[in-house]
Backbone as a chain_set.jsonl record, in Angstrom:
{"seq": "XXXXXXXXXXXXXXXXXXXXXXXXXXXXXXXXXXXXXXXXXXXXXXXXXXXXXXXXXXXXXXXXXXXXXXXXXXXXXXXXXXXXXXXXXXXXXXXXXXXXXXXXXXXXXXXXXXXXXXXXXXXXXXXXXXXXXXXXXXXXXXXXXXXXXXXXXXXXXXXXXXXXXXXXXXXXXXXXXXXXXXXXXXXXXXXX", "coords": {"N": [[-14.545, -8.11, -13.287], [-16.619, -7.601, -10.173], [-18.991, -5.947, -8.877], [-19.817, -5.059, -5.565], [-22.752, -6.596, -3.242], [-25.098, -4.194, -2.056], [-24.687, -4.803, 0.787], [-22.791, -6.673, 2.55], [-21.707, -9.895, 3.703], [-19.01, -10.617, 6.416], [-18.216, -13.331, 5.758], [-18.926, -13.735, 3.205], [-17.039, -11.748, 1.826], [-14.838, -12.291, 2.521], [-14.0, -14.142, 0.625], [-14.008, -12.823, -1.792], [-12.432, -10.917, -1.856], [-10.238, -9.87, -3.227], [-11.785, -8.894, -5.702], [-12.425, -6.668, -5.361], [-12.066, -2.887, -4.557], [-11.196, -1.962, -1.489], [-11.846, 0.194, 1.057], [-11.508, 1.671, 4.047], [-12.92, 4.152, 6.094], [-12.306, 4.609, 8.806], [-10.298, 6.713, 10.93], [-7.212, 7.43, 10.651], [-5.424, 6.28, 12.739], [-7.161, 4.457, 13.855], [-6.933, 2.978, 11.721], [-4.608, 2.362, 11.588], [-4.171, 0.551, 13.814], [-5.364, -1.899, 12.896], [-6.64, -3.384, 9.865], [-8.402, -4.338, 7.059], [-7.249, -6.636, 5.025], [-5.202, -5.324, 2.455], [-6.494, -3.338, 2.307], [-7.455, 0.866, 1.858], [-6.664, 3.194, 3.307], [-9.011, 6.348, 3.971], [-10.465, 8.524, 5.414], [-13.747, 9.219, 7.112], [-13.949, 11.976, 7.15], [-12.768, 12.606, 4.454], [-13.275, 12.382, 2.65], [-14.9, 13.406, 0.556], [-12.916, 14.693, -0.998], [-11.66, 12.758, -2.145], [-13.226, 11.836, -4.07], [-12.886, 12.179, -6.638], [-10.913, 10.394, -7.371], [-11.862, 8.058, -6.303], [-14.055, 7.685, -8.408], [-12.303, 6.638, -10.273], [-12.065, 4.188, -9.488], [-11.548, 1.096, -10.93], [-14.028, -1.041, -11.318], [-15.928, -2.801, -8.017], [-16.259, -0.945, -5.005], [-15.794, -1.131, -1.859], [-16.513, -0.798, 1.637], [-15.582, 0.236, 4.638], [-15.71, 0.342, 8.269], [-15.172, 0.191, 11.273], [-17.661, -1.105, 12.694], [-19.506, -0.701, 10.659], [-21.555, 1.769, 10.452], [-20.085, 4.063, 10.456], [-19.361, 3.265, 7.111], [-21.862, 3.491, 6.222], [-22.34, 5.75, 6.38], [-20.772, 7.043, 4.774], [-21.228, 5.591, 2.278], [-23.954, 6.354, 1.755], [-23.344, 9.118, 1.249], [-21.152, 8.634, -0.925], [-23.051, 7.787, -2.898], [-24.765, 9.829, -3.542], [-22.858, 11.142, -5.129], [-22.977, 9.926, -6.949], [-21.361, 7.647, -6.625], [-21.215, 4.167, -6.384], [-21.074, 1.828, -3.955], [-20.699, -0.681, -1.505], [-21.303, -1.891, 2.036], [-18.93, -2.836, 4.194], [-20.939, -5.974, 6.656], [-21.297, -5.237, 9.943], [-18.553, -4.039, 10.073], [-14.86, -4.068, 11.289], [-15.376, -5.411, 13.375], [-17.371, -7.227, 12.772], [-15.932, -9.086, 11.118], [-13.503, -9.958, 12.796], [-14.754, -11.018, 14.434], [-15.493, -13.534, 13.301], [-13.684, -14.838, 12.635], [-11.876, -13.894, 10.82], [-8.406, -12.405, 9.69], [-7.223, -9.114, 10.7], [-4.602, -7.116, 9.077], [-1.846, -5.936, 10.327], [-0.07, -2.988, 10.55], [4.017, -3.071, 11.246], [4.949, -1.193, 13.69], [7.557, 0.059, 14.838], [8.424, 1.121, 17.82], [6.422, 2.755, 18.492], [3.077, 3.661, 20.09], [-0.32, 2.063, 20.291], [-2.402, 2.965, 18.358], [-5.684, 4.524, 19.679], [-8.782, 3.721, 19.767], [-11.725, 4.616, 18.003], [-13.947, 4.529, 19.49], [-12.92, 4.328, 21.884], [-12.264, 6.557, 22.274], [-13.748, 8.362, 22.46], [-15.514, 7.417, 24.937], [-13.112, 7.763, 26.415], [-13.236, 10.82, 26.6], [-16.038, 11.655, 27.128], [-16.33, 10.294, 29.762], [-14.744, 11.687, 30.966], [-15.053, 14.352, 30.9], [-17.268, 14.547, 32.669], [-16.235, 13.385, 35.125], [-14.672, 15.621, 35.259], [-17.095, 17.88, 35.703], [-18.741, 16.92, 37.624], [-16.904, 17.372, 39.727], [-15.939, 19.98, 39.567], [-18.638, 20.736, 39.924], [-18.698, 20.907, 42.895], [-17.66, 23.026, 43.648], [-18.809, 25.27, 42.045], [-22.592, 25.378, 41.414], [-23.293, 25.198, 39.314], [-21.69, 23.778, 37.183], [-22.561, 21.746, 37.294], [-23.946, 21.084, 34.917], [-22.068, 20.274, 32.765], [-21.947, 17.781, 33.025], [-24.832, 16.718, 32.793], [-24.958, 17.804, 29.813], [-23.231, 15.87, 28.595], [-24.716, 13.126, 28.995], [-26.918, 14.129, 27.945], [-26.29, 14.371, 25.032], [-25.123, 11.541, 24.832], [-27.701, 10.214, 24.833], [-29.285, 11.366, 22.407], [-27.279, 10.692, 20.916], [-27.341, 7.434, 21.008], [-29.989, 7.316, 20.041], [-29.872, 8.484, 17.491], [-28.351, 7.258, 16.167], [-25.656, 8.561, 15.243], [-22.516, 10.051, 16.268], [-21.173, 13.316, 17.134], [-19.492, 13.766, 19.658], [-17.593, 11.786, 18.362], [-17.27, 12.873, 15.852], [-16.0, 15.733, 16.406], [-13.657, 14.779, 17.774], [-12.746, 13.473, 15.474], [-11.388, 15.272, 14.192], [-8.89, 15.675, 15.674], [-5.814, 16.424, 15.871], [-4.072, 13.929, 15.775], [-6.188, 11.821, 14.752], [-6.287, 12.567, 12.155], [-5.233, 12.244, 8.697], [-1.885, 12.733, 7.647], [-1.554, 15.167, 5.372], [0.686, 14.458, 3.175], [0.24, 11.669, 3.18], [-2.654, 11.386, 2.952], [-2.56, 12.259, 0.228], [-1.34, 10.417, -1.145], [-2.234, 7.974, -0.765], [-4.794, 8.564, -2.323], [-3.683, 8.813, -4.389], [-2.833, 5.651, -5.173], [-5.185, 4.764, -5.029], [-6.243, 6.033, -7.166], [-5.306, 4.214, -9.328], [-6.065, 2.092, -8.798], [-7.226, -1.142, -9.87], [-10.043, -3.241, -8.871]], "CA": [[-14.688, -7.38, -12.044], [-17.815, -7.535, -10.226], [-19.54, -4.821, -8.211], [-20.344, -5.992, -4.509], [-24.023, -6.231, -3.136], [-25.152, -3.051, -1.301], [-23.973, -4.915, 2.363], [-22.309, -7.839, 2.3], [-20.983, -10.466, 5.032], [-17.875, -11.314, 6.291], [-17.44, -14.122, 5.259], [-18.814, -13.797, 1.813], [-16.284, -10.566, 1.137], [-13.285, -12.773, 2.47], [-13.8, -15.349, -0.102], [-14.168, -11.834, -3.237], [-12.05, -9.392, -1.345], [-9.761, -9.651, -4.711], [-12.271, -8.576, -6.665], [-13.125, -5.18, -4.661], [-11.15, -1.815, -3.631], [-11.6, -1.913, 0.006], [-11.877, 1.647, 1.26], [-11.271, 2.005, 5.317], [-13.186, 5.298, 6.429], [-12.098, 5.136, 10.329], [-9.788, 7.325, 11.459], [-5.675, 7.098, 10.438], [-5.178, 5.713, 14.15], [-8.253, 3.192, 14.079], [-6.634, 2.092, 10.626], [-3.575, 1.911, 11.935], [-4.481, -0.258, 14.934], [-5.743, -3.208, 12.374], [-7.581, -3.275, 9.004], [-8.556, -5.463, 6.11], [-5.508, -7.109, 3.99], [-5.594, -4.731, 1.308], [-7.744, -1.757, 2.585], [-6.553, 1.831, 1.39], [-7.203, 4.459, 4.502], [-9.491, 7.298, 3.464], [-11.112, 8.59, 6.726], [-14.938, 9.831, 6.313], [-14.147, 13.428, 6.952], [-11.596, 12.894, 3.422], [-14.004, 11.187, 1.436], [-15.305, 14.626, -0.721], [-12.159, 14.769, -1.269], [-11.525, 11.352, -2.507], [-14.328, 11.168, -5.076], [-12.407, 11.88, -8.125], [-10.154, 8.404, -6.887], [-13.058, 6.802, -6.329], [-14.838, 7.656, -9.048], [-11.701, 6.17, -11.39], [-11.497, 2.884, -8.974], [-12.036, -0.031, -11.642], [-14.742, -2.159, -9.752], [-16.719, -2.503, -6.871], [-15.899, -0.59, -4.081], [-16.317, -2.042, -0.842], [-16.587, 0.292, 2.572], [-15.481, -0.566, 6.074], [-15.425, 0.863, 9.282], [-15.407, -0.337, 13.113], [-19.146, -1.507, 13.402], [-20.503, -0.403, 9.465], [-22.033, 2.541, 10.611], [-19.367, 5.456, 9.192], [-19.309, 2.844, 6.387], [-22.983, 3.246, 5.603], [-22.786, 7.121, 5.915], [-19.753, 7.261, 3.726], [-21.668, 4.945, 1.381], [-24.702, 7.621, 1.362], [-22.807, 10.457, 0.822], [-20.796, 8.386, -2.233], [-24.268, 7.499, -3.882], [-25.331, 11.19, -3.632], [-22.019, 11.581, -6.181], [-22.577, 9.217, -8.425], [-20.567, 6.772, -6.751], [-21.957, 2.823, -6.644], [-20.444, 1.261, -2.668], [-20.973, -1.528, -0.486], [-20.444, -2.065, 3.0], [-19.023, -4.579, 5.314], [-21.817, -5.792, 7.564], [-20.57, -5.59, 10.997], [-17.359, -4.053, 10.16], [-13.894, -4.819, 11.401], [-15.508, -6.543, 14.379], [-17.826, -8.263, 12.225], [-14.86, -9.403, 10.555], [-12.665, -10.622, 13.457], [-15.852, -12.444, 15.255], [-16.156, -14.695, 12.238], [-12.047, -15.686, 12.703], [-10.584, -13.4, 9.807], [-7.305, -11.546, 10.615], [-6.569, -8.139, 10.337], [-3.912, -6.663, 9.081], [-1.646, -5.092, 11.612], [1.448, -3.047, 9.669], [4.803, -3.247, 11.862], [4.982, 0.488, 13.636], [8.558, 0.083, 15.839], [8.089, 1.111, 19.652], [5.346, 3.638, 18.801], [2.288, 3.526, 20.753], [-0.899, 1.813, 19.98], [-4.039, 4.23, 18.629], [-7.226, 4.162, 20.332], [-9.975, 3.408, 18.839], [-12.685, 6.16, 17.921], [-15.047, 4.448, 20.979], [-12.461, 3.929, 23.334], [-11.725, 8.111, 22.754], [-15.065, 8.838, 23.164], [-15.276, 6.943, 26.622], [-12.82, 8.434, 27.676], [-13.607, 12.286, 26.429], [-17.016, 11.509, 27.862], [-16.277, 9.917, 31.049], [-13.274, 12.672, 31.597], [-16.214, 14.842, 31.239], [-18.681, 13.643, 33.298], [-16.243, 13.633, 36.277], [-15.101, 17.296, 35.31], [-18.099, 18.484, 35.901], [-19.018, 16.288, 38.976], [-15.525, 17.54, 40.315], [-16.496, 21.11, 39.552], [-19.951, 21.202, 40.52], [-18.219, 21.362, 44.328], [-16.921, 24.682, 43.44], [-19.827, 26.078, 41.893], [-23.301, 24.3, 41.034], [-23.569, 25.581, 37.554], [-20.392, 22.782, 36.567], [-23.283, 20.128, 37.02], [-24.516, 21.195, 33.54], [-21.368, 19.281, 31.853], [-22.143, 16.295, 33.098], [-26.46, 16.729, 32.071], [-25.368, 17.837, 28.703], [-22.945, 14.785, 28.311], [-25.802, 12.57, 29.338], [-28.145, 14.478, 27.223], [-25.635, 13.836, 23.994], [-24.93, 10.724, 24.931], [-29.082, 9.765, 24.836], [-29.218, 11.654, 21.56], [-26.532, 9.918, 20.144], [-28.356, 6.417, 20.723], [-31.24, 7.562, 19.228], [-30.078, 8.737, 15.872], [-26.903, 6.078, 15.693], [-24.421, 9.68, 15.187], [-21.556, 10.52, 17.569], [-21.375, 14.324, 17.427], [-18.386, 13.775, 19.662], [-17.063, 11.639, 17.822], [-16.705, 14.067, 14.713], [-15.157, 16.387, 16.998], [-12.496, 14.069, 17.741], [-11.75, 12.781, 14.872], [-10.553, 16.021, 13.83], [-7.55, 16.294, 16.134], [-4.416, 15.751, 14.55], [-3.732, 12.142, 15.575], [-6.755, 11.384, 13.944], [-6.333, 13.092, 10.521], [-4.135, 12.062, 8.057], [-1.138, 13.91, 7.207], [-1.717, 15.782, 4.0], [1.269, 13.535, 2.185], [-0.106, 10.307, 3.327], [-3.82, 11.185, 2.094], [-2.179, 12.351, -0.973], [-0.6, 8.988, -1.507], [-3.892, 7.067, -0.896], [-5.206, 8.722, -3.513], [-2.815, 8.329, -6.477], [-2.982, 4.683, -5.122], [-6.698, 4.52, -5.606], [-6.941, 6.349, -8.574], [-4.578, 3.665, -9.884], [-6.155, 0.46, -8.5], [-8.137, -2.15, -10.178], [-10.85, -3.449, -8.803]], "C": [[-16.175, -7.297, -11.707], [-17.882, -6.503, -8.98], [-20.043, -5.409, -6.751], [-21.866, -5.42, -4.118], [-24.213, -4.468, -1.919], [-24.665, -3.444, 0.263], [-23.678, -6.138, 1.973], [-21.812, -8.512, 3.747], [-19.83, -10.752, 5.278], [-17.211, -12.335, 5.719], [-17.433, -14.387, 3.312], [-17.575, -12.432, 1.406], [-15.347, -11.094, 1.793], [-13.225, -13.373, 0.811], [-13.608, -14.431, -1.657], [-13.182, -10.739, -2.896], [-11.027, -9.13, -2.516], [-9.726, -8.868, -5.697], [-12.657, -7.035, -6.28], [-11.581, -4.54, -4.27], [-11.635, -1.786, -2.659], [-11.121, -0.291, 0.393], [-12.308, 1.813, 2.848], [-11.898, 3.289, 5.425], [-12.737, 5.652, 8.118], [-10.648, 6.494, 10.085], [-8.473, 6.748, 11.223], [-5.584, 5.584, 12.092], [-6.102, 4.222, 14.199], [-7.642, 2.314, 13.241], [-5.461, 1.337, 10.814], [-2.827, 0.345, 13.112], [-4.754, -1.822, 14.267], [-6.735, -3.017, 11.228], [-7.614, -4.221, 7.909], [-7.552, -5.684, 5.235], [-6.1, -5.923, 2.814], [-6.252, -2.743, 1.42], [-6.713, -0.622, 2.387], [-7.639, 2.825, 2.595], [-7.469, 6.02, 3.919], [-11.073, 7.774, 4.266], [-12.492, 9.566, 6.31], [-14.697, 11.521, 5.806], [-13.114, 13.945, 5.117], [-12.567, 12.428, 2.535], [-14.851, 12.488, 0.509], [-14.085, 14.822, -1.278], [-11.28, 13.987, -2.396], [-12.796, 11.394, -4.45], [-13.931, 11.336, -6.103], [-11.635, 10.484, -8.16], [-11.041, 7.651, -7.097], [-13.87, 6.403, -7.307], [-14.081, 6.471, -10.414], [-11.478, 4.496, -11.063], [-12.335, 1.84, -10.401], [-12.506, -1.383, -11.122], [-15.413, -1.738, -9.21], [-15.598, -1.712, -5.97], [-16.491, -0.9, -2.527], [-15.876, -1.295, 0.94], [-16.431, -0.211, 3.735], [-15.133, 0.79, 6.836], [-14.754, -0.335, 10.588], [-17.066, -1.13, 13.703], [-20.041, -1.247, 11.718], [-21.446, 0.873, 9.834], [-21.326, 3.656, 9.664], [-19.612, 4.904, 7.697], [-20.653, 2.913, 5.621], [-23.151, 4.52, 5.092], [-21.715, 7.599, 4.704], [-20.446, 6.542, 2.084], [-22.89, 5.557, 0.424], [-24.034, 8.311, 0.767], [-22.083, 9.77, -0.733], [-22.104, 8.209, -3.254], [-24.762, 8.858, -4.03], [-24.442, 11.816, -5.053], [-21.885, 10.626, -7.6], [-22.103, 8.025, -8.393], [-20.963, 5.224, -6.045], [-20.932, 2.485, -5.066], [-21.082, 0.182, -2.251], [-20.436, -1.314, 0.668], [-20.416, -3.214, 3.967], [-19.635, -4.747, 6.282], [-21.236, -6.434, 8.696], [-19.122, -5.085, 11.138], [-16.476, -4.851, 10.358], [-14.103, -5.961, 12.61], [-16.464, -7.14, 14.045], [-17.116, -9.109, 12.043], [-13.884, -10.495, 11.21], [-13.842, -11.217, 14.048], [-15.988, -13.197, 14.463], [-14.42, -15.171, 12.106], [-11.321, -14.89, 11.88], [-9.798, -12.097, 10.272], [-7.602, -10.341, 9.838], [-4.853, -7.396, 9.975], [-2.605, -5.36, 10.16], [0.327, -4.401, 11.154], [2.501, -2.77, 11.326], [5.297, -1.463, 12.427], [6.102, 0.764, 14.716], [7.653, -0.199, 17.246], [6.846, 2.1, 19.65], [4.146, 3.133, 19.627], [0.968, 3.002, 19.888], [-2.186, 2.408, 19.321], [-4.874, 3.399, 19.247], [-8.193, 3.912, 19.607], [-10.872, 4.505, 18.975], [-13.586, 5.642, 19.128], [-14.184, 4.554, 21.581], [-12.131, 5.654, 23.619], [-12.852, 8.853, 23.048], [-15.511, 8.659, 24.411], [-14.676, 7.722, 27.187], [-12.948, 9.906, 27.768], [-14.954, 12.561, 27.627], [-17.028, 11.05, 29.602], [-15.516, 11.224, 31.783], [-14.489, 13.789, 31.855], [-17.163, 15.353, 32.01], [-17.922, 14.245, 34.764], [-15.619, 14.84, 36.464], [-15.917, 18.013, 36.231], [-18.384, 18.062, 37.109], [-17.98, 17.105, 39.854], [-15.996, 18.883, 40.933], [-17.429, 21.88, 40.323], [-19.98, 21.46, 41.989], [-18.305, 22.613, 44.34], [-17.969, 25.532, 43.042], [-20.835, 25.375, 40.434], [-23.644, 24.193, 39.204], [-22.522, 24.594, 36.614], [-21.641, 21.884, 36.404], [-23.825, 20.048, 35.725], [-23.718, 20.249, 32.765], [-22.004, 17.849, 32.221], [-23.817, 15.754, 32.253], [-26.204, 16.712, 30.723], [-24.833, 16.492, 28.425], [-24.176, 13.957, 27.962], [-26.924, 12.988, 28.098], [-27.53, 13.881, 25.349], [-25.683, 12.689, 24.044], [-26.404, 9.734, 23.926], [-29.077, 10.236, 23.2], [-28.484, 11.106, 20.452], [-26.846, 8.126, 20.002], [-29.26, 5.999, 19.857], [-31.41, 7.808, 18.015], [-28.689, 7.99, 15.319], [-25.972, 6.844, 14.808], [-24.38, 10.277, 16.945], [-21.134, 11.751, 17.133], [-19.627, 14.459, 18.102], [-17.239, 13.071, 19.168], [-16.215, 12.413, 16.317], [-15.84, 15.172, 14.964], [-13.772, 16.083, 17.141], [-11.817, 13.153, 17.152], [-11.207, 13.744, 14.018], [-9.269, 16.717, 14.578], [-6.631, 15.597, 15.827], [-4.049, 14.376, 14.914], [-4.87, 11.633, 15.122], [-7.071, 11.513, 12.799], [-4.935, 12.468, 9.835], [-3.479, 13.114, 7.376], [-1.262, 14.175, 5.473], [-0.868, 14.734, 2.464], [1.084, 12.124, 2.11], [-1.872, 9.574, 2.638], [-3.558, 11.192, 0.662], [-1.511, 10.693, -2.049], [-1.571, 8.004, -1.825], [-4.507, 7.095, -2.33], [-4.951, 8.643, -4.769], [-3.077, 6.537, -6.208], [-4.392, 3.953, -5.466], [-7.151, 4.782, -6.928], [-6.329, 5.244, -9.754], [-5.02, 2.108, -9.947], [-7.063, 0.244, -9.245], [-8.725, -2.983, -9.157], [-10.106, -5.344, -8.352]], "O": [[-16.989, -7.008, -12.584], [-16.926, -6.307, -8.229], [-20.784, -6.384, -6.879], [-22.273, -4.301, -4.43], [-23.345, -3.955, -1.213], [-24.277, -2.52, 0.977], [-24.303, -6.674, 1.058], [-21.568, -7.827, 4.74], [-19.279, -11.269, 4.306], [-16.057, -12.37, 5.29], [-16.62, -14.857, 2.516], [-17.415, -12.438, 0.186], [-14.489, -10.212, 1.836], [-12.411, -12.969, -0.02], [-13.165, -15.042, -2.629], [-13.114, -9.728, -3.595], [-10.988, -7.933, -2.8], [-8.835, -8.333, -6.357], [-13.229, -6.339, -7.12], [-10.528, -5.071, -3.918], [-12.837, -1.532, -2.743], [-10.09, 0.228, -0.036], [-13.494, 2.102, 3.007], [-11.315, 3.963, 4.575], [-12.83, 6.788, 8.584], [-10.292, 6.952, 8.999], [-8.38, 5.558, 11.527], [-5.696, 4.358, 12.133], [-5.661, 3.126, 14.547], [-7.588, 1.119, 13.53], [-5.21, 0.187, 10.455], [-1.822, -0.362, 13.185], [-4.451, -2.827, 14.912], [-7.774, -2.453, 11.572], [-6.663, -5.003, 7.898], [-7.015, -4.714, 4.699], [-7.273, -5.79, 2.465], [-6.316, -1.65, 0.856], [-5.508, -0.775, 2.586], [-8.853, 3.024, 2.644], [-6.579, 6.77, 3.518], [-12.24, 7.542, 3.948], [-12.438, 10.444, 5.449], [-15.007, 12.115, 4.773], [-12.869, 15.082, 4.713], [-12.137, 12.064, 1.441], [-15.518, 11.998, -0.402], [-14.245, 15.267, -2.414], [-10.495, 14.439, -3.23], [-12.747, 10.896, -5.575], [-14.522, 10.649, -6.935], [-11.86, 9.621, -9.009], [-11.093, 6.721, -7.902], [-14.388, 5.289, -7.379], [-14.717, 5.766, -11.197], [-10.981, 3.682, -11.842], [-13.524, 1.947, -10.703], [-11.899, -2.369, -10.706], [-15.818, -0.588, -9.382], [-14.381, -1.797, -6.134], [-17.693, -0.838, -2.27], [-14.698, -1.439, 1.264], [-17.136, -1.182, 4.007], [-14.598, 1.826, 6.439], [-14.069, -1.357, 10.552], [-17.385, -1.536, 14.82], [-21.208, -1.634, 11.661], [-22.431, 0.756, 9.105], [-21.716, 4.061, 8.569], [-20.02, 5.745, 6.896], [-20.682, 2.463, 4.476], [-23.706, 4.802, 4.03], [-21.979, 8.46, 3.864], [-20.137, 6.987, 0.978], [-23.033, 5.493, -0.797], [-24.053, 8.184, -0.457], [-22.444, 10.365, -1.748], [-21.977, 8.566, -4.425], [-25.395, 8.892, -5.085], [-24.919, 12.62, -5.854], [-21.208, 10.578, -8.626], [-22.124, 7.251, -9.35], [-20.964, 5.339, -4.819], [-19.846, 3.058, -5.153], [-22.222, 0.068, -2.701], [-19.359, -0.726, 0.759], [-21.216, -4.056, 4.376], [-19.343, -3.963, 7.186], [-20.796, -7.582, 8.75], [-18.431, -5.497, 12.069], [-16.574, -6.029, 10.014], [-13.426, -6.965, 12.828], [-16.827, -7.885, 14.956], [-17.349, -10.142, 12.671], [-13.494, -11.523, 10.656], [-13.622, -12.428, 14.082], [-16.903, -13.946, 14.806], [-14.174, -16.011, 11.24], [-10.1, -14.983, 12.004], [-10.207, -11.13, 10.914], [-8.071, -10.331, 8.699], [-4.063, -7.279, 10.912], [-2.791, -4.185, 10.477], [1.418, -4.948, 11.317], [1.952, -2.378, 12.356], [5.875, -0.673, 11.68], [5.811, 1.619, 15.551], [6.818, -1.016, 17.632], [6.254, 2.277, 20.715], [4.271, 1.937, 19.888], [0.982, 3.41, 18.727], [-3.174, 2.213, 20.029], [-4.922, 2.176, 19.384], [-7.964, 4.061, 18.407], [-10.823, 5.267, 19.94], [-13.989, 6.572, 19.825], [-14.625, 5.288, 22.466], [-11.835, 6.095, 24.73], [-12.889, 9.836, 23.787], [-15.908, 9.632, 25.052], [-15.069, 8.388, 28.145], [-12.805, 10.396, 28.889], [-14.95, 13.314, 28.601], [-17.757, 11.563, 30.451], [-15.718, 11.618, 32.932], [-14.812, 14.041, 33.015], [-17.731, 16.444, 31.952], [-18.431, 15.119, 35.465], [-15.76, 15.374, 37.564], [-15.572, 18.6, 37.257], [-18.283, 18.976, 37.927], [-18.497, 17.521, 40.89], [-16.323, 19.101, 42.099], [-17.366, 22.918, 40.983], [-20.93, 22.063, 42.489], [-19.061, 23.238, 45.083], [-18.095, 26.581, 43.673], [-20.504, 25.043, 39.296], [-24.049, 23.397, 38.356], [-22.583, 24.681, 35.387], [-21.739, 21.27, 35.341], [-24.2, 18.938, 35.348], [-24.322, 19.412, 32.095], [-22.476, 17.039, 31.423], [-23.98, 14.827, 31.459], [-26.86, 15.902, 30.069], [-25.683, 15.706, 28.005], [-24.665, 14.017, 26.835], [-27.614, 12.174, 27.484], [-28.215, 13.165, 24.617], [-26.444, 12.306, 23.155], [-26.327, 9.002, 22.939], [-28.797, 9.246, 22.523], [-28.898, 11.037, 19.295], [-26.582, 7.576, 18.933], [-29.423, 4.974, 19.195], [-32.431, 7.612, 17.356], [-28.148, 8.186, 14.231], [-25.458, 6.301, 13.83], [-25.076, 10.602, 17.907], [-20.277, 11.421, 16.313], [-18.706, 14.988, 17.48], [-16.091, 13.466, 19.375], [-15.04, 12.438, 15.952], [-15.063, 15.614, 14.118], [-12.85, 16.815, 16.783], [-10.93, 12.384, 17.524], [-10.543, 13.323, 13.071], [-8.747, 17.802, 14.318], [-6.585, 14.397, 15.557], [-3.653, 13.707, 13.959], [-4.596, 10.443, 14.969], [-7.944, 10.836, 12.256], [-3.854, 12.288, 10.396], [-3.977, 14.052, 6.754], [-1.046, 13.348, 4.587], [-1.337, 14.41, 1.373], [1.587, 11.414, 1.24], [-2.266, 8.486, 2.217], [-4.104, 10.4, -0.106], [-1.404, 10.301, -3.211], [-1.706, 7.365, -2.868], [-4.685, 6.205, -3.162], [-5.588, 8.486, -5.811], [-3.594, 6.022, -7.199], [-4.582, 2.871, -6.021], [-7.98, 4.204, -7.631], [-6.734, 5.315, -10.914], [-4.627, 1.214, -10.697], [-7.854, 1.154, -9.494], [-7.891, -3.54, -8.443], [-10.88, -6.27, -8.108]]}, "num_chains": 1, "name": "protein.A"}
């Protein structure tokens, strides 16, 4: 079993993905939408949670998001415990721009999740024209839209979504208590 480098590329972590626990941090819904053959869903805000699993995974452990960003802060916060990570550079859309599939499990007639940007768009946009809407009625509404704007800029600048953390704590983006629970006997169980 070998340990993967601190970031790695798509295409080199197709050709080892074997040899690694792949560890999904998006959001149930994001995971649900498409994720790496193999990957075990264990969304950032679960990951203190996780670290006795993680700590027993035999192997590298190997970190994905949507873009490698959650994947880098999830990767911090595991090295703060002790615990050795990589992550996939570029994420899942690293991943699919270089040709390799995602996994996509079979979910009946249910509906598709969103993706953590596309709920931010639209939180933010919904927002935006709130406030615009508002600000008819009385001028003090125009503030939603400034602070948006002002988050927004802020969130650029230090590459954290603020509203994103917000919204990935409403219940279609958390995992249900017996499904994290499951993850985790599954992790604490896997080899590497």
């Amino acid at each position: 079993m070998t340990t993967p480098p601190p970031g790695i590329d798509p295409d080199h972590a197709r050709t080892r993905l074997q040899e690694w626990t792949v560890v999904d941090v998006r959001t149930p819904g994001e995971y649900a939408a498409g994720h790496l053959p193999g990957a075990h869903n264990v969304p950032l805000g679960s990951l203190r949670r996780a670290l006795p699993a993680l700590r027993a995974v035999d192997g590298g452990l190997l970190l994905v998001c949507a873009s490698g960003n959650r994947a880098e802060q999830a990767r911090a916060d595991l090295a703060e415990h002790g615990v050795q990570a990589s992550v996939l550079a570029g994420g899942t859309r690293g991943w699919t721009e270089r040709g390799h599939g995602l996994h996509r499990p079979e979910r009946g007639r249910s509906r598709s999740p969103w993706a953590m940007e596309r709920q931010v768009r639209l939180a933010a946009g919904a927002a935006v024209l709130a406030g615009l809407g508002l600000g008819l009625v009385h001028p003090a509404w125009r503030l939603l839209p400034a602070g948006v704007a002002g988050g927004l800029v802020f969130s650029a600048l230090t590459d954290t979504c603020g509203m994103a953390a917000l919204l990935a704590r409403l219940p279609h983006n958390r995992p249900h208590a017996t499904d994290l629970d499951a993850i985790l006997a599954r992790l604490g169980s896997a080899r590497g």
